[in-house]
N, C-alpha and C positions, 0 to 999 in steps of 0.2 A: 420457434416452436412453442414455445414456453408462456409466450406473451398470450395469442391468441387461446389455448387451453386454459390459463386466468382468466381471461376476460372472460370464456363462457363459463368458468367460475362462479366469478362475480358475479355474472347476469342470472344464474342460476340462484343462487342464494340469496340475491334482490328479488326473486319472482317468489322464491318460498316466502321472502316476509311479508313481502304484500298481499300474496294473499291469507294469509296470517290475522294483517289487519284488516283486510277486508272482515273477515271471521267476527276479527274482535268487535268493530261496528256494527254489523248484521247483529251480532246475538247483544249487543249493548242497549240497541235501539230496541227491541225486544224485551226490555223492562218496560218501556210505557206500551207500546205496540202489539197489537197481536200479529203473528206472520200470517200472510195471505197464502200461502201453500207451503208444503214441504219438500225436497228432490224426489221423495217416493210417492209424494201424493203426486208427483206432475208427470213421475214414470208411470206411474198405472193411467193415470188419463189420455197419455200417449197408445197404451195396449190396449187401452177399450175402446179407443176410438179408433184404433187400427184391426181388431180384430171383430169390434162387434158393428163399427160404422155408427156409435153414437154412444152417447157419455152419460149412464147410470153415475149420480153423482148424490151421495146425502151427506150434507156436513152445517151443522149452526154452532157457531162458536155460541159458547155462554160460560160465565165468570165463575171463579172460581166457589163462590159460595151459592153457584146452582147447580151443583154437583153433589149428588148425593154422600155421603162421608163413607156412606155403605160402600159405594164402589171406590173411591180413594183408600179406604182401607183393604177392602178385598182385592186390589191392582197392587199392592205394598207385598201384602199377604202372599198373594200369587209369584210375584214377578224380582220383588225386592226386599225384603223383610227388613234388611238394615238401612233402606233408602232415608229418613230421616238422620241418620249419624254418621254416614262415611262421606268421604272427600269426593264422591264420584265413582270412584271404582272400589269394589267388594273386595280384596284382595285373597280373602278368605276364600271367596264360591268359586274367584278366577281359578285359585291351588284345585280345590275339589272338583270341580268341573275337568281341569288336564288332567287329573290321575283317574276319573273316570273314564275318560277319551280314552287314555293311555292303556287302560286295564280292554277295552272295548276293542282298540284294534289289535291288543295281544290275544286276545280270542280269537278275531277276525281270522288271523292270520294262519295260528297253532288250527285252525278248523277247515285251513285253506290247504294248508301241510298235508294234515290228512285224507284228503283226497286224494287218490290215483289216480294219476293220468293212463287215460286207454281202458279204465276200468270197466264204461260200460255204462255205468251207473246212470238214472234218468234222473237223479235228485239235483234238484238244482244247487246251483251254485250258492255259497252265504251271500246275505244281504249286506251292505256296504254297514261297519256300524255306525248306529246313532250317535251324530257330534253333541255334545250337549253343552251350553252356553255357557259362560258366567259373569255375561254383559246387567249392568243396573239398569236400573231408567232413561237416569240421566246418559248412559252410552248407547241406549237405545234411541232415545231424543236427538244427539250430536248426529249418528249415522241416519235417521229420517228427515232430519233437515236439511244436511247440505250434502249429503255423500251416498254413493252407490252402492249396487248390492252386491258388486266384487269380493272379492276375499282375498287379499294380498295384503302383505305384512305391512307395503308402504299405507294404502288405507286403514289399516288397521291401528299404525303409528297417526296417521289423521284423524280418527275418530278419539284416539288417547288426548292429543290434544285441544281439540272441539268440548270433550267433557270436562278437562281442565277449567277452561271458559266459560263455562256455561256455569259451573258451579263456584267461578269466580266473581263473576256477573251479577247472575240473577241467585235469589235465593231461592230455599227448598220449595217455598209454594208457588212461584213464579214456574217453575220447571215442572213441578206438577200438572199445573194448568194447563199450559203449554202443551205436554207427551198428554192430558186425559183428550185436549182437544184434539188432537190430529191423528191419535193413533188410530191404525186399518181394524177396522171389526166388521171385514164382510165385504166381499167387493161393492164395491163404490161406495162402500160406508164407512166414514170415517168422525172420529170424535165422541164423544159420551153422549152430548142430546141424540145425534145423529141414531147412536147402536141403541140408545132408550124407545126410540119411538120406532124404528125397525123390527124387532123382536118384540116387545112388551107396548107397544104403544103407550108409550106412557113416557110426560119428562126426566131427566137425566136426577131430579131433585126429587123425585117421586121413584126411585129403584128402592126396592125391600133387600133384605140382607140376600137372600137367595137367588135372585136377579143380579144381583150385583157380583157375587160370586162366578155366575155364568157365565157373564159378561168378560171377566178377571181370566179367568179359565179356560178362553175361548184365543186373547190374546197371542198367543206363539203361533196358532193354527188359525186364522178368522174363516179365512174364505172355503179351510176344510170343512168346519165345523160347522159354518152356518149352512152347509148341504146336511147334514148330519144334524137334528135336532132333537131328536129320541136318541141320542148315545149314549150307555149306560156309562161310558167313561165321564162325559162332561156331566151327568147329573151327579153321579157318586163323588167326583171331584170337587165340583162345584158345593157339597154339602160340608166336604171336609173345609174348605176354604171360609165358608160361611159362619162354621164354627171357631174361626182362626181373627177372626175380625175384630174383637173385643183386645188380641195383642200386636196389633197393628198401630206402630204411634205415627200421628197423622202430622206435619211439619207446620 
């Protein structure tokens, strides 16, 4: 009994390494290389062509020094403020991110309590609370490239170690480059030239501080906000962030 439960063992633990280094290759090759898609660029191509019957697609890769600094700073500003100096993971924003979850579903909860059953009442029910993140860049690059948009601890322990790599790998402006080119701003638009010439017509090297804030600001929500272009939330936002750029240090 003993023998065959080792063996699938074994064969388990040889499958995690390999693919492991498969990982390690992928994201190694990746210093001279640019990647040709991402997992979530190739899942939404899947949805669009399944739901719409044809594939809205805008993405031009372009190098890192034709990217305007305005929006590398205002994507820092916005998304990661210590992304030039940490190992990968924030450890700080992870702490304050759970104790605000944590404070949020003690509300959630105490506001659910209070409710009567039977009471009558036509008030709806609370809203589930807002989870709020406190993934970096570079954890957001690890989970857009090779991994799903699940939410389990085991992928979650994958994306730990992907960011590892990544910022074992490649250095700070490598992974910049890299997350400015592939990240979603708007369906089927993806990458900085792509969101530059979408919204503003205009190259990704040609964004003014205020566009590039926008842009910055739009990140967690793309395909909300690009229906949403007059919201007083992303312009007010986007001004604070715009003013935030001058302490944004760039890697």
């Amino acid at each position: 009994m003993m023998k065959p439960l080792l063996r699938w063992i074994v064969l388990l633990v040889a499958a995690v390494l390999a693919l492991q280094l498969f990982f390690v290759a992928r994201i190694a090759v990746m210093a001279r290389l640019d990647p040709q898609s991402t997992a979530f660029q190739r899942s939404e191509a899947w949805r669009l062509q399944r739901e719409k019957g044809r594939l809205p697609w805008r993405q031009r890769w372009v190098p890192y020094a034709q990217i305007s600094d305005s929006l590398k700073q205002a994507v820092i500003a916005s998304e990661d403020d210590g992304f030039s100096n940490h190992d990968g993971v924030d450890w700080d924003a992870l702490e304050k991110a759970w104790q605000k979850n944590s404070r949020a579903e003690a509300q959630a909860a105490k506001a659910q309590v209070g409710r009567k059953p039977g009471s009558g009442s036509n008030k709806p029910a609370s809203r589930a609370p807002k989870v709020v993140g406190g993934s970096t860049i570079t954890q957001q690059l690890a989970k857009n490239l090779f991994l799903s948009g699940e939410r389990t601890l085991l992928r979650k322990g994958q994306e730990f170690v992907l960011t590892m790599l990544l910022e074992a790998l490649l250095d700070k402006q490598r992974i910049l480059e890299i997350y400015l080119n592939s990240v979603e701003w708007g369906e089927g638009v993806f990458g900085a030239e792509a969101a530059a010439q979408h919204y503003f017509r205009k190259p990704a090297a040609a964004l003014s501080a205020y566009e590039a804030a926008r842009l910055a600001v739009m990140l967690p929500r793309p395909k909300y906000f690009e229906k949403l272009p007059n919201s007083s939330y992303l312009a007010e936002r986007a001004q604070h962030i715009a003013a935030r750029l001058g302490g944004a240090e760039l890697p």
